[in-house]
N, C-alpha and C positions, 0 to 999 in steps of 0.2 A: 262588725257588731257594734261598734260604737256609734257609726252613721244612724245606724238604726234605732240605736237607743234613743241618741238626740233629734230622732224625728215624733219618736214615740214621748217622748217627755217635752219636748217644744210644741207639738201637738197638745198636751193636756194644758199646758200652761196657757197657749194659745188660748183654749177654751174656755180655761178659767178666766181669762183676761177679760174675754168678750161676753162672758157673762155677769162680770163688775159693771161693764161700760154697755152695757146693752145692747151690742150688736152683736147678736146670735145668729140673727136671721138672716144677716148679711152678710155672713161670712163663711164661706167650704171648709172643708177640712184642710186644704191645702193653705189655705189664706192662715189658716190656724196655726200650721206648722212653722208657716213664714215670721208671722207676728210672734210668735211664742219664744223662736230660737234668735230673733236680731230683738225681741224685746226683753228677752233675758240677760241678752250680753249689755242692752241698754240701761236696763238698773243695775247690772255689778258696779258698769262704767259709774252713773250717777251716784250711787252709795260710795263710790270709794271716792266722788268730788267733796262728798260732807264729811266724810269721814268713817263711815260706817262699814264693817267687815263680817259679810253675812258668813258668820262658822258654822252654825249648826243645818241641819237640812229644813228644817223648819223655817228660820231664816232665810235660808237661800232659794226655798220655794216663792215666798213673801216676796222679796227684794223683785225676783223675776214678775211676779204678778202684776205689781208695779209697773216694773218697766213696759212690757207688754202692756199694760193698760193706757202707760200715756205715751208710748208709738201709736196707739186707737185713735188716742184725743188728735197725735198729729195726725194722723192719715184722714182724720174727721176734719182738722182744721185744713186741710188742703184739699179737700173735695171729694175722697177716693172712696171716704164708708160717710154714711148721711146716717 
């Protein structure tokens, strides 16, 4: 059940992501899934380099958004999403 969850929630995140950064249109649902769950563990990691300890879920949705967003910007700055 958990796998599951965190496909279903890294999915959403995923999506949020790519709707901050505008690439919707170039990205499946799987690319969603992918960007969502290594781009949420990519902002806990960044937040806890400044200092910042996402507790609440509201929080910890944010933080991921984040991260998810600027894995976008890499995968934009290395060629992968235009």
């Amino acid at each position: 059940m958990g796998l599951i969850m965190t496909a279903i929630v890294g999915g959403i995140i995923g999506w949020l992501a790519s709707m901050v950064m505008k690439a919707d249109a170039q990205m499946g649902w799987i690319a969603n899934v992918i960007v969502g769950i290594v781009g949420a563990n990519l902002g806990v990691w960044l937040a806890g380099l400044i200092g910042f300890a996402a507790t609440s879920g509201l929080a910890t949705v944010i933080v991921a958004v984040i991260g998810a967003s600027v894995l976008i910007g890499i995968l934009r700055a290395l060629g992968i999403f235009k």
